[in-house]
TORNU-547210 format. One record per residue (C-alpha): residue in three letters; x negated, y, z. Coordinates in steps of 0.1 Angstrom, whole numbers, padded with zeros to 4 digits. Layout:
N
<r=ALA&px=X&py=Y&pz=Z>
...
end
This chain:
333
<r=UNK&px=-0229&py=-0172&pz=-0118>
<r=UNK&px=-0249&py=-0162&pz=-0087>
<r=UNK&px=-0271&py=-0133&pz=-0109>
<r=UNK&px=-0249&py=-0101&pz=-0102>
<r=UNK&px=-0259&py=-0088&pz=-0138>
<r=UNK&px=-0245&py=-0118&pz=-0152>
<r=UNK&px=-0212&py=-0119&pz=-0133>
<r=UNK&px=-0203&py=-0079&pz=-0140>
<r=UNK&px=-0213&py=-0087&pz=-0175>
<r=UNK&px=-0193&py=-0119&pz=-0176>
<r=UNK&px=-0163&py=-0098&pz=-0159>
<r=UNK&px=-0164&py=-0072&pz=-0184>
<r=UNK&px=-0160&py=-0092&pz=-0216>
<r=UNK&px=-0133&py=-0106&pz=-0200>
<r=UNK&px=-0116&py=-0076&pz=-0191>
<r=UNK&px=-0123&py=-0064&pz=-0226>
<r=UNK&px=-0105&py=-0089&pz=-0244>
<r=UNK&px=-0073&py=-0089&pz=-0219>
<r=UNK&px=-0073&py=-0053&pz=-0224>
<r=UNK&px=-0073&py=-0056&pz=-0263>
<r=UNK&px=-0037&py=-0068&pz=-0267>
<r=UNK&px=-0037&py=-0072&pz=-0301>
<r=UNK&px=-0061&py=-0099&pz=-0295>
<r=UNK&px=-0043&py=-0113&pz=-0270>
<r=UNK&px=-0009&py=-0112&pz=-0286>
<r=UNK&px=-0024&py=-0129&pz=-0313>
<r=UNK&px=-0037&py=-0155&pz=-0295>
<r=UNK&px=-0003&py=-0164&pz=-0274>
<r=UNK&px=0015&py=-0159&pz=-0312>
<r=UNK&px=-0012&py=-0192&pz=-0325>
<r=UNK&px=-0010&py=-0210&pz=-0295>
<r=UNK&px=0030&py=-0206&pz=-0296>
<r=UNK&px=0034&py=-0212&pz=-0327>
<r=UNK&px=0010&py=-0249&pz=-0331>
<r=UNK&px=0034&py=-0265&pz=-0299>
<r=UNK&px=0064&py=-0248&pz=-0313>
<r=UNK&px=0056&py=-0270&pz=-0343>
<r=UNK&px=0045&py=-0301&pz=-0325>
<r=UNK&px=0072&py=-0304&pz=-0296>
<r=UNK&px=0103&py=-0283&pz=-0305>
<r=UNK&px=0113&py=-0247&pz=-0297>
<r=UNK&px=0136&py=-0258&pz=-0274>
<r=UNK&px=0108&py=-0281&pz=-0254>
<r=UNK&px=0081&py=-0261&pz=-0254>
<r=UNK&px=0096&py=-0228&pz=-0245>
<r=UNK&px=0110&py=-0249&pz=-0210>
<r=UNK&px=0078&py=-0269&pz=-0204>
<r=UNK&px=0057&py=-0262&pz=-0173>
<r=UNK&px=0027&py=-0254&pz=-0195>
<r=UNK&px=0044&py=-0225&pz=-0217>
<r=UNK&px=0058&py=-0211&pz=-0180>
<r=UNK&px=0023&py=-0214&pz=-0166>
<r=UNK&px=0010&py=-0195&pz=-0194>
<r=UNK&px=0038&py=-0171&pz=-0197>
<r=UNK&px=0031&py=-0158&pz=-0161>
<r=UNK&px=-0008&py=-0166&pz=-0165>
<r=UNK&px=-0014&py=-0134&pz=-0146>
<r=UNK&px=-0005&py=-0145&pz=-0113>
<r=UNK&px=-0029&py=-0148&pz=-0088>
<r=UNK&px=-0026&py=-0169&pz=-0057>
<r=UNK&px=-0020&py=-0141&pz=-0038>
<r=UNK&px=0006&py=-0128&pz=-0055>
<r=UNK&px=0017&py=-0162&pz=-0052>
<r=UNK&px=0016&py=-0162&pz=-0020>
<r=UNK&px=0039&py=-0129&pz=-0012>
<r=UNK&px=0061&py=-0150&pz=-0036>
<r=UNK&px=0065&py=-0176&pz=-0014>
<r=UNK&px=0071&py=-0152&pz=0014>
<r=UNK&px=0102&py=-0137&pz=0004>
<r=UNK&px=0107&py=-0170&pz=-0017>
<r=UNK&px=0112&py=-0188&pz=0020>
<r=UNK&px=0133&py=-0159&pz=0031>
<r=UNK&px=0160&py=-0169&pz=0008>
<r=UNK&px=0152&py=-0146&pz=-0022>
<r=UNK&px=0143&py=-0151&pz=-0060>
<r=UNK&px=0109&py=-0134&pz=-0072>
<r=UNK&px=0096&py=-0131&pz=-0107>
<r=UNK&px=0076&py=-0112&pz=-0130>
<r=UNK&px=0097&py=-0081&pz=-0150>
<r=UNK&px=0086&py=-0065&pz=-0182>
<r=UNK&px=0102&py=-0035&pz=-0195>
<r=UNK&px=0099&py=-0002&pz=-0210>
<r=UNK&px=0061&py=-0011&pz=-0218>
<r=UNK&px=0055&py=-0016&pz=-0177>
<r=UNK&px=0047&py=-0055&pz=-0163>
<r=UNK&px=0057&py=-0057&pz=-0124>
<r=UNK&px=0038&py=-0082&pz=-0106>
<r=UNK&px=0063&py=-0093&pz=-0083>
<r=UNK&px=0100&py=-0085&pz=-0085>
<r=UNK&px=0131&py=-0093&pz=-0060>
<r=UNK&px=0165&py=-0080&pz=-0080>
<r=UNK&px=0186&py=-0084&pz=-0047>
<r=UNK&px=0168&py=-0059&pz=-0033>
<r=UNK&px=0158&py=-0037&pz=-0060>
<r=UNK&px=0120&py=-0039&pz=-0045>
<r=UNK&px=0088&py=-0047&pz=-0066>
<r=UNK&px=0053&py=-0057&pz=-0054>
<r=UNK&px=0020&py=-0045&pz=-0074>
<r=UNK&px=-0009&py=-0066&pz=-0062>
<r=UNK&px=-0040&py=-0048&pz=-0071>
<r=UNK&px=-0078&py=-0058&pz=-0070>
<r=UNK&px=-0098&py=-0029&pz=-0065>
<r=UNK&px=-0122&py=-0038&pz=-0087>
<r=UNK&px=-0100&py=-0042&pz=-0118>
<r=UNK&px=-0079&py=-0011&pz=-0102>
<r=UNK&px=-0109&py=0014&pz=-0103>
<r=UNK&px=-0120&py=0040&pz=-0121>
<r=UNK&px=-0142&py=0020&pz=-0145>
<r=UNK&px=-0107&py=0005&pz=-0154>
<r=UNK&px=-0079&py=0029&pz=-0145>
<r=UNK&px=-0071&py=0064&pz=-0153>
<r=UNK&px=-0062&py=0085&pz=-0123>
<r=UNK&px=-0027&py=0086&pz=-0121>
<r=UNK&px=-0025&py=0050&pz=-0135>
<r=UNK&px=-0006&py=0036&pz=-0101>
<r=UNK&px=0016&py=0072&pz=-0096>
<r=UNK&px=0028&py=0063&pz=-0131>
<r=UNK&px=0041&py=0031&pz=-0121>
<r=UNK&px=0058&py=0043&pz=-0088>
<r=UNK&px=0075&py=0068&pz=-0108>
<r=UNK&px=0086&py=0048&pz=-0140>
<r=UNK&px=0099&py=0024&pz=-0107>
<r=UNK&px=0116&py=0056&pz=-0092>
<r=UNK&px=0134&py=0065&pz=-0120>
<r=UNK&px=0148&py=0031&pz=-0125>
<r=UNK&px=0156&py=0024&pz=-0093>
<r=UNK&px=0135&py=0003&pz=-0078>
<r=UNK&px=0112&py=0007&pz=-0049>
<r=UNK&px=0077&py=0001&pz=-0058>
<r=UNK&px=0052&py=-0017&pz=-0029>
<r=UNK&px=0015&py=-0014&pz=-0044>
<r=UNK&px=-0012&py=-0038&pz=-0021>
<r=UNK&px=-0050&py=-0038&pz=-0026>
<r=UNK&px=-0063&py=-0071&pz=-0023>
<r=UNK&px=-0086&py=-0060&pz=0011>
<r=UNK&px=-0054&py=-0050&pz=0027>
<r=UNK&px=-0040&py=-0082&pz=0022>
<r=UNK&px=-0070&py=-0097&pz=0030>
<r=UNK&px=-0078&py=-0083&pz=0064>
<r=UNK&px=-0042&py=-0071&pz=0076>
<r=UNK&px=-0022&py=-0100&pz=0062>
<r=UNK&px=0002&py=-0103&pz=0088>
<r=UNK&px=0008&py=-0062&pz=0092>
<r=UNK&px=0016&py=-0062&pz=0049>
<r=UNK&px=0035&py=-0095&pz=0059>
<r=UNK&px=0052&py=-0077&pz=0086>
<r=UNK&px=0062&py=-0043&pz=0066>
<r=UNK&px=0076&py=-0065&pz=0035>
<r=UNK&px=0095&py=-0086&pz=0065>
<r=UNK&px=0115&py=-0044&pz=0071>
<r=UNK&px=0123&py=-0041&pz=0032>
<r=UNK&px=0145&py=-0069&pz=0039>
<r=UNK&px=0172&py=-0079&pz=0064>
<r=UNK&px=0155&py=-0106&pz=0080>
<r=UNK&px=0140&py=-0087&pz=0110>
<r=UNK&px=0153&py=-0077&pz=0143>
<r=UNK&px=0168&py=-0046&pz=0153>
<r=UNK&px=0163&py=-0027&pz=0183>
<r=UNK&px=0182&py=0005&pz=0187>
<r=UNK&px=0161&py=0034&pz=0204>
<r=UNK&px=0187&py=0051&pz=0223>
<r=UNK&px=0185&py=0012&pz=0245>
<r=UNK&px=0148&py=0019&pz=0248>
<r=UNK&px=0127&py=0040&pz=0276>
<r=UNK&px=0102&py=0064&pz=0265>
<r=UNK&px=0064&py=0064&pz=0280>
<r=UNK&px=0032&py=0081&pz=0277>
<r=UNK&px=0008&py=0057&pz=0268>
<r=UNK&px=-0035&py=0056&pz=0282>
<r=UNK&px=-0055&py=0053&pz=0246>
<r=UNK&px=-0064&py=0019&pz=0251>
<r=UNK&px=-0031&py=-0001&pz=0256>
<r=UNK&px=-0016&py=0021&pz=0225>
<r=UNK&px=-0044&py=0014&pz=0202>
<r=UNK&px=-0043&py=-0027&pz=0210>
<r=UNK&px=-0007&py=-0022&pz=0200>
<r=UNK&px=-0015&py=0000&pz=0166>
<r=UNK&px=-0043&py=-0029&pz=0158>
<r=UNK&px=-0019&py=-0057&pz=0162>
<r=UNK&px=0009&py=-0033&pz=0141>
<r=UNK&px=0001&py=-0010&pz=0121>
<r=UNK&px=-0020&py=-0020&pz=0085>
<r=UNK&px=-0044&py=0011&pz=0093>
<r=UNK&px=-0048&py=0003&pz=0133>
<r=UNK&px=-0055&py=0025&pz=0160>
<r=UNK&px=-0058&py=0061&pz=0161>
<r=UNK&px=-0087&py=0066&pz=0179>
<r=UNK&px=-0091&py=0105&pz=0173>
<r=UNK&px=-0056&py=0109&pz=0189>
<r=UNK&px=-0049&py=0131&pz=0222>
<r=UNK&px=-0015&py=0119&pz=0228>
<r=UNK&px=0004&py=0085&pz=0227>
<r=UNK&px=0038&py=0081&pz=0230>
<r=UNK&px=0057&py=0044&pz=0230>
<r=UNK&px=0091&py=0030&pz=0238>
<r=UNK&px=0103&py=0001&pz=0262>
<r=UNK&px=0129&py=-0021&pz=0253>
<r=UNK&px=0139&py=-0046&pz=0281>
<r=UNK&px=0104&py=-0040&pz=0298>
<r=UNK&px=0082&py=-0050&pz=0263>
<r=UNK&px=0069&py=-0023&pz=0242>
<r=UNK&px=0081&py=-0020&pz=0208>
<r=UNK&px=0069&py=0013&pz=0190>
<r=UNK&px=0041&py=0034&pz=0191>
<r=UNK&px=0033&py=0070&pz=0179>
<r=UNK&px=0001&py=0086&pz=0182>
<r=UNK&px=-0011&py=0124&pz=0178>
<r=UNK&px=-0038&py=0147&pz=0175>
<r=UNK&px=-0051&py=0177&pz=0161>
<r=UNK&px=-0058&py=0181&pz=0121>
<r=UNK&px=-0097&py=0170&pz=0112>
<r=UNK&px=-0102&py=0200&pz=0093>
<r=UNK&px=-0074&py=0224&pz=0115>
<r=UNK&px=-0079&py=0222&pz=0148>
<r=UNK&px=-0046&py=0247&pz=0156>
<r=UNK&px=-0023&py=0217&pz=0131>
<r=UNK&px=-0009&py=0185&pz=0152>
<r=UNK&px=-0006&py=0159&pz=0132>
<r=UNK&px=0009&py=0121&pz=0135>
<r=UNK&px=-0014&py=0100&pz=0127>
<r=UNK&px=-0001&py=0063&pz=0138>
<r=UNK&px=0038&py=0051&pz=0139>
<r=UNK&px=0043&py=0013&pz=0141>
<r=UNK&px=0071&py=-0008&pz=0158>
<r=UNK&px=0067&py=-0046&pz=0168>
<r=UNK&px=0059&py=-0070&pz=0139>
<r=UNK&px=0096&py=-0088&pz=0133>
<r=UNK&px=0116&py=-0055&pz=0142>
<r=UNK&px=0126&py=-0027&pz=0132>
<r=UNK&px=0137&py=0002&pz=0162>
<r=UNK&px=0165&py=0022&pz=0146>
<r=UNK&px=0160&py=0059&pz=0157>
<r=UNK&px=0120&py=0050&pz=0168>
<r=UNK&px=0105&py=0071&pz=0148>
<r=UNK&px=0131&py=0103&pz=0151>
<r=UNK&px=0131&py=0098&pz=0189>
<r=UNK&px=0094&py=0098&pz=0189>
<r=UNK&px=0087&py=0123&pz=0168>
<r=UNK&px=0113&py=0146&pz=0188>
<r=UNK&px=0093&py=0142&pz=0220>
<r=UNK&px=0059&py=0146&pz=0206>
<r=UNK&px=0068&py=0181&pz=0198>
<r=UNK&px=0086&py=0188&pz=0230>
<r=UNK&px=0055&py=0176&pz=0248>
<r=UNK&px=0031&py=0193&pz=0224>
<r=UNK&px=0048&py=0225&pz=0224>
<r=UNK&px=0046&py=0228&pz=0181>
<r=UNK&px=0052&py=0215&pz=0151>
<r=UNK&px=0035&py=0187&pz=0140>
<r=UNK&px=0028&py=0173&pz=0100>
<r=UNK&px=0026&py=0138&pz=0087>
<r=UNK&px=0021&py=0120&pz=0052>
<r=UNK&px=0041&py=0094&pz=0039>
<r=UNK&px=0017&py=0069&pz=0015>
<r=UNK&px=0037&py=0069&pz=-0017>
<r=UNK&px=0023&py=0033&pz=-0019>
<r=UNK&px=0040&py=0019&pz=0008>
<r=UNK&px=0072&py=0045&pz=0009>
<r=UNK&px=0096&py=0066&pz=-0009>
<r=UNK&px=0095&py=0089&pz=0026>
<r=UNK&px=0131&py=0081&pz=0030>
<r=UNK&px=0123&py=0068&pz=0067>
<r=UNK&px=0111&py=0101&pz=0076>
<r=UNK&px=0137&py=0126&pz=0066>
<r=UNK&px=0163&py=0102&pz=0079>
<r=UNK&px=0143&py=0111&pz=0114>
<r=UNK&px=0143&py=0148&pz=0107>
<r=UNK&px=0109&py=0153&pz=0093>
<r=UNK&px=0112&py=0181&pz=0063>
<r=UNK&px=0092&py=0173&pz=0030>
<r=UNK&px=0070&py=0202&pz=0023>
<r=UNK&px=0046&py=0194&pz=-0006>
<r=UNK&px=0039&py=0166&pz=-0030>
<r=UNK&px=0002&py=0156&pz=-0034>
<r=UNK&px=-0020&py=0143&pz=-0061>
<r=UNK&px=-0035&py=0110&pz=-0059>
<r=UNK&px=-0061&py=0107&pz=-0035>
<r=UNK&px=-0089&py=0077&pz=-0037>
<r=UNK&px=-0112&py=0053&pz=-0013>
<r=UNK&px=-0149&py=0040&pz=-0026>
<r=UNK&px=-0158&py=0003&pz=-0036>
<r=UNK&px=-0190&py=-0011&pz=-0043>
<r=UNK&px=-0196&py=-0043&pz=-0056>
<r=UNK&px=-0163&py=-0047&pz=-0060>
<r=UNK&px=-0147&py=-0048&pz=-0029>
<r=UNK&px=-0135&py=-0020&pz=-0005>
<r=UNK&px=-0166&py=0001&pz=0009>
<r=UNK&px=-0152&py=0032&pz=0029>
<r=UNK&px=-0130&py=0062&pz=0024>
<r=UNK&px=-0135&py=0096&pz=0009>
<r=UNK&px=-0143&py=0114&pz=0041>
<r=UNK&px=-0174&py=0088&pz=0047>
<r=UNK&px=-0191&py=0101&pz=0012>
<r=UNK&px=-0189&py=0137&pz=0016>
<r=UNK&px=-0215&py=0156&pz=0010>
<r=UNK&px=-0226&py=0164&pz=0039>
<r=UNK&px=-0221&py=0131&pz=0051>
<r=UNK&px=-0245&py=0116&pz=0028>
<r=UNK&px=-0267&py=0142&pz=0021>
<r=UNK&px=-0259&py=0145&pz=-0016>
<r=UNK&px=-0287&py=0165&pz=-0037>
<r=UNK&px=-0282&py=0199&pz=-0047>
<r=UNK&px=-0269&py=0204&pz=-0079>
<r=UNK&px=-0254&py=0165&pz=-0081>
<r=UNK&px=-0212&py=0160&pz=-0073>
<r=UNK&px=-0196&py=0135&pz=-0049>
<r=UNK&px=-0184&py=0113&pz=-0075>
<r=UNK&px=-0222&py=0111&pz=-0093>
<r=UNK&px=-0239&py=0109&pz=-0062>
<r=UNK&px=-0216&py=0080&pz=-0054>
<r=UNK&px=-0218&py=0059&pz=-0088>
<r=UNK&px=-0260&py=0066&pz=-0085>
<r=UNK&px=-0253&py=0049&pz=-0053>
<r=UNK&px=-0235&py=0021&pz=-0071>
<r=UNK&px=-0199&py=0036&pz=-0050>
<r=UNK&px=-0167&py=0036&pz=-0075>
<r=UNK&px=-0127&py=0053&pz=-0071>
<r=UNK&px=-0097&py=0038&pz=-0063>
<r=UNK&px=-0069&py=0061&pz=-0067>
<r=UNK&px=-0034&py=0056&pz=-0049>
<r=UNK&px=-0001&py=0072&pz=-0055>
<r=UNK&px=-0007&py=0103&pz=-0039>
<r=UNK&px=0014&py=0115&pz=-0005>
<r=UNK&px=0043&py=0132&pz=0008>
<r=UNK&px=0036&py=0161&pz=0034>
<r=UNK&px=0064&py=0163&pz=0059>
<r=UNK&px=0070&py=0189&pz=0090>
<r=UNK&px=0088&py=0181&pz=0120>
<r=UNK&px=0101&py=0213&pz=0133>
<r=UNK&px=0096&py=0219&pz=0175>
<r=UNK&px=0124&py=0210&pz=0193>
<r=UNK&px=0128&py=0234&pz=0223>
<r=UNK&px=0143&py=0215&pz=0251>
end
C-alpha cells in the first residue's frame, strides 16, 4: 500500500469497523460459537488461538513493556471493567500502562478529554494510570524504560542528604537531561542545579524564566540517574533553586506520567488544575508542539484559526491529560 490515499483509506475502514462494536461483538460471538461447537468449551476457551484473539489488541510494543516488568518478576495483563479496557495492567502494584498511537489517539479519532477520562476512572479506582505515545517510546525508550523501572522497587536508592550540591555550566547539565529525562535538555534555562553522590552526578534540575512571563521562574527539567531514584532530590533541589533565585518558582506535573504526589511530598503546593493540552501530527506520526503552530509562528491568514490553518496544512491534535500547576514557596535562608 505505498499510495498514501490508499493506506488512510485502507486505515479508516478498519478503524470503522473496530469502532462499531456491535459488529465486532458479533463477529467474536460466530467465531466463538463455530469452535465452541467443534472442540469443546472447555478446549477452546484455553487454547492459544482463543487467548491470541481474546487479547488481539496488543501490539508489540505493548508487548514489549510487558516483558519489561514481566522479567522484573511481575504479572501483566489486559483489565476490562466498568466499560474501560487497560492496555497493560500490574495488580501488585496497582499501576496501568495506556499505549497510545497518535494517529488512532487524535482528534480525527478521540474526543478531547478522551485520555483525562481514563486517568480519572483509574484515579477513582485506585490505580495509577501511565499513558505512552508510541514516538515517545520510540525515540526515548530507555528514559520511558527508566521511569516505569521508579514505579517499581527494582531501582537504586540514593538518599540526598549523602549527596553534594553544585551549580552546573549548561552543557554538562543538558548531556545529563538528554541521557535522563524523556523531554531532554532545557536549553532556555538560566540556572542548573545537580547533586553528587560519591563523586558521580545523579540529579539534575534546571530553571528559567516563564516563556510568556518573564518576572515567573519556572522548573523546567528534574531527572535523576536512569536505575535510581534520589530520595529528597527533587525537595532539596527545588529548596536551593529558590534560595539562589531569590523567588518562588512554578512547575507542572504531566497528569500522564504522574498523580503529582512526588512533588508535594518535596513541598511544592498545587495551585490549579489544567485542561488537556495537545501536540500536532501529520501523517500520522508526531510533528511538533503547540507553541511551533502559533499563529504568528506560521503566519496563519486573517480570519482562519490555529486548528484550521493546521488541518489545511494536513497538522492534526493529540490531546493529553491536562497538568497540575504547583508553587514552591522561597525559602529565606
Amino acid at each position: 500500500m505505498s499510495s498514501p490515499v490508499v493506506r488512510t483509506a485502507y486505515l479508516h475502514a478498519i478503524d470503522k469497523f473496530w469502532n462499531d462494536t456491535d459488529a465486532v461483538a458479533a463477529r467474536a460471538a460466530k467465531i466463538k460459537a463455530t469452535n465452541v461447537a467443534k472442540y469443546g468449551h472447555a478446549v477452546y476457551t484455553q487454547c492459544e488461538e482463543y487467548l491470541a484473539t481474546h487479547d488481539r489488541f496488543k501490539s508489540k510494543a505493548e508487548d514489549e513493556i510487558s516483558s519489561f516488568f514481566n522479567n522484573l518478576g511481575f504479572h501483566t495483563r489486559k483489565r476490562r471493567e466498568g466499560g474501560v479496557e487497560l492496555d497493560i495492567y500490574i495488580e501488585e502494584l496497582n499501576l496501568a500502562i495506556e499505549y497510545n498511537g497518535a494517529y488512532w489517539h487524535s482528534s480525527l479519532f478521540k474526543e478531547k478529554d478522551y485520555h483525562l477520562k481514563k486517568t480519572e476512572f483509574c484515579h477513582e479506582e485506585g490505580i495509577k494510570l501511565i499513558h505512552i505515545f508510541d514516538h515517545e517510546w520510540e525515540n526515548k525508550r530507555s528514559q520511558v524504560l527508566d521511569f516505569l523501572l521508579s514505579k517499581t522497587n527494582k531501582f537504586e536508592r540514593i538518599h540526598a542528604r549523602k549527596c553534594a550540591s553544585i551549580v552546573l555550566d549548561r552543557s554538562s547539565a543538558n548531556a545529563f537531561l538528554d541521557k535522563n529525562h524523556i523531554q531532554g535538555g532545557a536549553r532556555g534555562a538560566q540556572l542548573y542545579l545537580g547533586l553528587q553522590h560519591e563523586g558521580e552526578l545523579v540529579s539534575v534540575a534546571a530553571f528559567g524564566k516563564h516563556h510568556r512571563q518573564t518576572d515567573v521562574m519556572v522548573m523546567k527539567r528534574f531527572a535523576s540517574k536512569c536505575g535510581s531514584v534520589v530520595v529528597g532530590g527533587l525537595g532539596k533541589l527545588s529548596k536551593l533553586g529558590s534560595v539562589t533565585l531569590g523567588q518562588d518558582i512554578i512547575s507542572w506535573c504531566d497528569r500522564r506520567w504522574s498523580d503529582g504526589k512526588s512533588y508535594q511530598s518535596a513541598g511544592w503546593i498545587p495551585e490549579a488544575i489544567l485542561e488537556p493540552s495537545y501536540f500536532y501530527i501529520k501523517n500520522g506520526r508526531y510533528a511538533c508542539s503547540k507553541q511551533a503552530r502559533r499563529k504568528n509562528a506560521v503566519n496563519t491568514p486573517v480570519g482562519m484559526t490555529e486548528r484550521e490553518h493546521a488541518a489545511q496544512d494536513g497538522f492534526f491534535r493529540v490531546y493529553d491529560c491536562g497538568k497540575i500547576r504547583f508553587r514552591y514557596k522561597v525559602q529565606r535562608p
